[in-house]
C-alpha positions as CSV (number, residue, x, y, z in Angstrom):
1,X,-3.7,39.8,-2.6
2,X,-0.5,40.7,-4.6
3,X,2.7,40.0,-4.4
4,X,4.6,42.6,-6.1
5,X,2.6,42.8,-9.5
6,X,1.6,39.0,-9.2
7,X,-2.0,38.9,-8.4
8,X,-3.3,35.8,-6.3
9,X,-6.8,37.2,-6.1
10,X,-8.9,36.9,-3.0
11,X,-8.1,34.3,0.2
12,X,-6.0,32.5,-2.0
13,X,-4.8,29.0,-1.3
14,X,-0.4,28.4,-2.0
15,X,0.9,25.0,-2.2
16,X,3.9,24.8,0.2
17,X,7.6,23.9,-0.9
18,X,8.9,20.6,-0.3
19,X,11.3,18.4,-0.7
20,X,10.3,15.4,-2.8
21,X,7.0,15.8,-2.5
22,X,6.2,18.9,-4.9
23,X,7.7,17.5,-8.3
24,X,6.1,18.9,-11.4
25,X,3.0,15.8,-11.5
26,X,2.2,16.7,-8.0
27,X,2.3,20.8,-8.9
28,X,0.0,19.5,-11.7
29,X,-2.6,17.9,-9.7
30,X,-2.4,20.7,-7.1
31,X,-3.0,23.3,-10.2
32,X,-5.7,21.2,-11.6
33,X,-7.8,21.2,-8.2
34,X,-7.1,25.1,-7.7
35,X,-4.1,26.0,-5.8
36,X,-3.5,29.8,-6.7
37,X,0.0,30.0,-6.2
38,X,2.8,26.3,-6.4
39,X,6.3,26.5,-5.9
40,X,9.4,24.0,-6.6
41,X,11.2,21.7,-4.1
42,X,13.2,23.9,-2.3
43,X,16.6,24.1,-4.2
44,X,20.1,23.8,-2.8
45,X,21.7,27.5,-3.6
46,X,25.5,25.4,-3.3
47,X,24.4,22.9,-6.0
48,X,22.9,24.9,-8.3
49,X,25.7,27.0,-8.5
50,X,27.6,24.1,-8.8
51,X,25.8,23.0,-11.5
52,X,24.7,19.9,-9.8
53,X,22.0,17.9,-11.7
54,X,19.4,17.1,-8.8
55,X,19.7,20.8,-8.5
56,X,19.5,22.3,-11.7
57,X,16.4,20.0,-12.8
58,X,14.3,21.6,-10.0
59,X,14.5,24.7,-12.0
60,X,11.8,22.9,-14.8
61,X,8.8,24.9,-14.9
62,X,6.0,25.4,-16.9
63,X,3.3,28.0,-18.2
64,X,0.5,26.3,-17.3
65,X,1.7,26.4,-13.2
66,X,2.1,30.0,-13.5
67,X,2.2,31.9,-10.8
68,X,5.2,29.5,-9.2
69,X,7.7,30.3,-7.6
70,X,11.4,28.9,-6.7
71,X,12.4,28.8,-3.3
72,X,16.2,28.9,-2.5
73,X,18.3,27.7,0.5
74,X,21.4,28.0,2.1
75,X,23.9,29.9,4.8
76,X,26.5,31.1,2.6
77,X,25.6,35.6,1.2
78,X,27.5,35.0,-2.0
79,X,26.0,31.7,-2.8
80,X,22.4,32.5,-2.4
81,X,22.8,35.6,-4.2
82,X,24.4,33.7,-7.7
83,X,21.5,31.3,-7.0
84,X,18.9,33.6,-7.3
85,X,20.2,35.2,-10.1
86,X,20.5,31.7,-11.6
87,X,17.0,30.9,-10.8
88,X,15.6,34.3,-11.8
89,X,17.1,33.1,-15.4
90,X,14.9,30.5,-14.7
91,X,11.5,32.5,-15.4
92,X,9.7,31.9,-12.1
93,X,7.5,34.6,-11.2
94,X,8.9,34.6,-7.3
95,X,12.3,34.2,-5.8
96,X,11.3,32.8,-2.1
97,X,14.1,32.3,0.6
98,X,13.7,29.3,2.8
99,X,14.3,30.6,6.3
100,X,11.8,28.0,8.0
101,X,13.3,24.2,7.2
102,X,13.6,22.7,10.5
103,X,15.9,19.4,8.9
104,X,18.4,18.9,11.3
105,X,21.5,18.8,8.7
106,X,20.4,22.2,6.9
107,X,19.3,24.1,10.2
108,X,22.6,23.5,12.1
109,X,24.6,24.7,8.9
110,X,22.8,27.6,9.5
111,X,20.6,27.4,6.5
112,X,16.9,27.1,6.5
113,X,15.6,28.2,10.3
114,X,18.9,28.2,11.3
115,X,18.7,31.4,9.9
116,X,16.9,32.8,12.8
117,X,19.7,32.7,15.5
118,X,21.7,35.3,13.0
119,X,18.9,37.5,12.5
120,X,21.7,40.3,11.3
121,X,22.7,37.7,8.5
122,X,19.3,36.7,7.3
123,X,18.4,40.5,6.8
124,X,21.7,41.0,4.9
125,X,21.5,38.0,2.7
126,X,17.6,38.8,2.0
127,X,18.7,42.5,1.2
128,X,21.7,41.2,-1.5
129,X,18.4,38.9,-3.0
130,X,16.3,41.7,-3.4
131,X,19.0,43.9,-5.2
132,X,20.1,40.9,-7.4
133,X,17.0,40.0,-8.8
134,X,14.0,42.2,-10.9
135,X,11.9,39.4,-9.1
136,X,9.6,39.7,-6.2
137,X,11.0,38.3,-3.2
138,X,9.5,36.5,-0.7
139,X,10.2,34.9,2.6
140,X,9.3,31.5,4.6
141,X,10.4,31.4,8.1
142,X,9.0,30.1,11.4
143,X,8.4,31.8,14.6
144,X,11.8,31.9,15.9
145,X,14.5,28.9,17.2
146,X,12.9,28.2,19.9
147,X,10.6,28.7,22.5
148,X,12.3,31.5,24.7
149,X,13.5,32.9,20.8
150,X,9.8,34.0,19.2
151,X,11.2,36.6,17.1
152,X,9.1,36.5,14.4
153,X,7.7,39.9,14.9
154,X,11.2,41.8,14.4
155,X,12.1,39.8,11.9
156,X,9.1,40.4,9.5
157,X,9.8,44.3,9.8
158,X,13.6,44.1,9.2
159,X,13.0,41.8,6.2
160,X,9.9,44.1,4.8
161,X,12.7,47.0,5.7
162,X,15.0,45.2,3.0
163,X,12.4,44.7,0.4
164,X,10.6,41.7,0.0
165,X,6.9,41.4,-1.1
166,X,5.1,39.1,1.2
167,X,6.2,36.5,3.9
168,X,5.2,33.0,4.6
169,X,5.2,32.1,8.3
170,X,5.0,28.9,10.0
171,X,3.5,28.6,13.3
172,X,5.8,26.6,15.2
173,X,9.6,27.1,16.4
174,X,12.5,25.3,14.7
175,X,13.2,23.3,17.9
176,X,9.1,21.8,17.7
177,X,10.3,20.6,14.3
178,X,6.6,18.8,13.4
179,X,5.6,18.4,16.4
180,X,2.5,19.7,18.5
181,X,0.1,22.0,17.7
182,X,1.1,25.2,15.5
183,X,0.2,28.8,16.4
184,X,-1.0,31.0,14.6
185,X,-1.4,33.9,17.3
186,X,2.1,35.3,16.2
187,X,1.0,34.8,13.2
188,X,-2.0,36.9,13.7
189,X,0.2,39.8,15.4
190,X,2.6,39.9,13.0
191,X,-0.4,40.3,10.4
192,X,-1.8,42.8,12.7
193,X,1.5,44.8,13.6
194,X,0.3,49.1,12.2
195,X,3.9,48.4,10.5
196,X,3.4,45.6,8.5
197,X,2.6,46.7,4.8
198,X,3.4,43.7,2.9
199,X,0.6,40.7,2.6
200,X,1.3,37.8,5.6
201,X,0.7,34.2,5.0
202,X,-0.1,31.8,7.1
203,X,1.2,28.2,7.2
204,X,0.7,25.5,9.7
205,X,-1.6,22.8,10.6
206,X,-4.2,23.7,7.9
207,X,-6.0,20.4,7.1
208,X,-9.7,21.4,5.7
209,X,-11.9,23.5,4.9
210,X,-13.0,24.3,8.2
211,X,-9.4,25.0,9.9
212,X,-9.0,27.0,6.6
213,X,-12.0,29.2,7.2
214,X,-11.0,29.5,10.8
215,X,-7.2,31.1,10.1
216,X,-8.6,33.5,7.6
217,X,-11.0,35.2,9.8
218,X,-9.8,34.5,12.8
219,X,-6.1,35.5,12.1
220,X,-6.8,37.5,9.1
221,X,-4.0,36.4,7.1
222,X,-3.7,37.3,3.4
223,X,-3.5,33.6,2.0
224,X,-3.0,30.4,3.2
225,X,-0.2,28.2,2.8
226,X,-0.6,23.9,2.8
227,X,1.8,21.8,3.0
228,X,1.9,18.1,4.8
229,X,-2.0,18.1,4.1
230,X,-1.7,18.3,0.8
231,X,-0.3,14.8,0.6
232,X,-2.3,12.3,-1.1
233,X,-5.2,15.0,-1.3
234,X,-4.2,17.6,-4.0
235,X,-8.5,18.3,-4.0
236,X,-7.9,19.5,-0.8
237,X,-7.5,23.2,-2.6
238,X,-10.8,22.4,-4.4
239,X,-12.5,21.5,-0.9
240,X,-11.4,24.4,0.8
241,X,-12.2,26.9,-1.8
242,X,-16.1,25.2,-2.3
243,X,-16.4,25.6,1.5
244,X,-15.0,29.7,1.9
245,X,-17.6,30.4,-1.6
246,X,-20.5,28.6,-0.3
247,X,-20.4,27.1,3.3
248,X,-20.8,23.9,2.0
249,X,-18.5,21.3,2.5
250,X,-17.5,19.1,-0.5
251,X,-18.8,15.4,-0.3
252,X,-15.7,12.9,0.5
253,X,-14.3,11.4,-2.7
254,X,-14.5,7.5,-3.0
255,X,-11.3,5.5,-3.4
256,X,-12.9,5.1,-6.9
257,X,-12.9,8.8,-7.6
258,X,-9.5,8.6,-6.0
259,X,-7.8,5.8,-8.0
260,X,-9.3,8.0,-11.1
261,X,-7.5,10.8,-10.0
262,X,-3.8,8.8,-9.2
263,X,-3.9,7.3,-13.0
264,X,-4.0,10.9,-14.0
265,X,-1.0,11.8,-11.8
266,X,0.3,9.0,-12.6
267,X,0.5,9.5,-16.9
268,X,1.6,13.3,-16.4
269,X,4.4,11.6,-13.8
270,X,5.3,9.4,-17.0
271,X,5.0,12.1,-19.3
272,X,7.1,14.5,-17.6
273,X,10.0,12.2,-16.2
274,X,10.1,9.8,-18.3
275,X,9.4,5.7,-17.5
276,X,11.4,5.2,-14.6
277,X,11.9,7.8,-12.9
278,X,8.0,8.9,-13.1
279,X,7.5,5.6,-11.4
280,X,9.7,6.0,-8.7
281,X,8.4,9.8,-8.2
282,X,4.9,8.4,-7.8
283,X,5.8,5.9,-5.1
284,X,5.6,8.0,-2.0
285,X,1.9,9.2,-3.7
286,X,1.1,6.1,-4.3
287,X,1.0,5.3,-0.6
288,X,-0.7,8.8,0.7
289,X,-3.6,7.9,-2.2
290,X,-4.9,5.0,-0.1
291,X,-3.9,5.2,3.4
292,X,-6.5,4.4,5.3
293,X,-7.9,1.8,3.1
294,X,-8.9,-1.7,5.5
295,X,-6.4,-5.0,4.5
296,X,-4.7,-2.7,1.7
297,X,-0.9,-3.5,3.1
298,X,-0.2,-6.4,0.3
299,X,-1.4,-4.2,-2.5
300,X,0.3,-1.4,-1.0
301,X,3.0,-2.8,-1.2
302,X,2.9,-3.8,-4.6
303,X,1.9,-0.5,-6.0
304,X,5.4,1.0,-4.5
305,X,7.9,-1.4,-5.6
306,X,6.7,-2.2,-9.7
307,X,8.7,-1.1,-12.4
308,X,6.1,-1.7,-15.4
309,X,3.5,0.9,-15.7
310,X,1.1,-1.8,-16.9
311,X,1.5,-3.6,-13.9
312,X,1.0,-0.7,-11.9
313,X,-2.6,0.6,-13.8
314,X,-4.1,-3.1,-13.5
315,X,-3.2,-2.7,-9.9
316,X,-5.2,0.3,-9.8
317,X,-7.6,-1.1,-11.6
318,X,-7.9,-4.2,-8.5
319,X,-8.3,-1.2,-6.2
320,X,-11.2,0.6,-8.0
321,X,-13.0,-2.9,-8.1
322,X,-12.6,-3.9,-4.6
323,X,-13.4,-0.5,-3.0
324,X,-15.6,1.2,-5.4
325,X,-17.6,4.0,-3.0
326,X,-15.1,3.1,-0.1
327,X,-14.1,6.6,1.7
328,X,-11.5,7.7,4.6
329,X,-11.8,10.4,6.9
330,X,-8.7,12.3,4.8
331,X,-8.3,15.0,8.5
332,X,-7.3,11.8,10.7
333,X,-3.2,10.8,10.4
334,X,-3.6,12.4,6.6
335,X,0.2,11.3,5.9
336,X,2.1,8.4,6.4
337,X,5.6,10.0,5.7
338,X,6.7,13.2,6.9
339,X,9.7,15.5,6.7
């Protein structure tokens, strides 16, 4: 699959935007266990232009997470466009548009899926991206507002009309936010549609190897897109890819394998952000690492509120020796936070 000239290869696996959760220690874990494709937290198109820190500091990337891309959000033309310009400054390989957060303070605004009740705007704005960038541009949207609103279908030709290279589509209206069961048969259609030229990708409710499998040949979607299951599991790439190569399904890792695998993040968390704020960035991980884990509240507890990185690897050392070969079934509740 390509995406303009960027070449993803075959099935390949994309590591969903999101807010606080895909910081560059997490990209790097999701790289290291085979994701083909990461992108940024999604990026506020008013504050970069603004010049606002938060904002600004999501533009960080590095070679080795090549291809990644920077997705961009907002309801304003003339604000989006300066912000991909200012991101495409950035060296990215992508420019993605994020027509598909359900967040109730961004959607009503009329940014993210709020997009989709001005259908006429969100082609205009995509087709001022496309022009103002040498960058492929991409799309993430949903299926449509609502339920009696599923106009995913006209909008992927109308934005393929304007120019962009491939589209990411959730399968679940904005007014579902989370909730229920996504579906992928618009998906499928869309993917299907004689009119469609551009690659599709599917996003929604992928958590294993098996579900994986199922979307690509039953939907036949050009890549897959993983998001909330991605939490806490960053070998989930790695399991899904051993499973579509061989059929076999990667043994379950034990909390010991996973504690190895946290002290990792955790160093290139330190490494990258520095003492303090690589700590608090590790927090929320800290807790998806182990959920699941009998009598682990107390310890839990303490992993997410110490300040000293020693503190915090003999703590990991505790859990390694108490649960050694301990595993969790990772497709039951596999987050405890959400967006």
């Amino acid at each position: 699959m390509k995406i303009g000239s960027v070449d993803l290869g075959h099935r390949p696996l994309l590591l969903a935007p999101m807010e606080d959760v895909t910081d560059p220690s997490f990209r790097f874990m999701c790289k290291h266990f085979g994701a083909d494709m990461l992108y940024t937290e999604f990026i506020n198109a008013d504050g970069l232009i603004r010049d606002a820190g938060s904002s600004v500091a999501k533009l960080n990337i590095y070679d080795y997470e090549r291809p990644i891309g920077i997705q961009l959000y907002g309801h304003i033309i003339e604000s989006m466009v300066e912000a991909a310009r200012v991101a495409t400054a950035a060296n990215p390989d992508i420019i993605d548009i994020n027509f598909g957060c359900p967040v109730k303070k961004i959607a009503n605004r009329g940014a993210g899926s709020g997009m989709m009740r001005d259908v006429p705007k969100m082609v205009e704005m995509t087709r001022q991206i496309v022009n103002a960038t040498h960058l492929p541009v991409t799309v993430k949207t949903r299926l449509g507002w609502d339920e009696e609103s599923k106009n995913i279908e006209e909008i992927a030709e109308r934005l393929q009309d304007v120019g962009i290279k491939a589209l990411t589509i959730h399968g679940r209206t904005r007014a579902q936010l989370y909730t229920g069961k996504a579906d992928w048969t618009l998906i499928g259609q869309v993917k299907n549609n004689p009119r469609i030229q551009i690659p599709i990708i599917g996003n929604g409710d992928v958590d294993g190897p098996e579900t994986a499998m199922e979307r690509f040949n039953q939907y036949g979607v050009d890549a897959i897109m993983i998001g909330r299951a991605t939490y806490g599991r960053p070998w989930i790439f790695k399991e899904i890819k051993d499973f579509l190569n061989t059929g076999v399904k990667m043994a379950p890792l034990t909390t010991l394998q996973k504690v190895d695998i946290a002290k990792h993040h955790f160093s290139k968390s330190i490494e990258i952000k520095g003492e303090k704020t690589g700590i608090l960035e590790m927090r929320r991980h800290f807790s998806c690492y182990f959920k699941g884990l009998p009598h682990f509240k107390e310890t839990r507890l303490k992993l997410v509120t110490s300040n000293n990185p020693d503190e915090i690897y003999a703590l990991l050392n505790e859990v390694a020796n108490r649960y050694g070969d301990f595993t969790v079934d990772e497709t039951v509740n596999p987050s405890p936070w959400s967006k």
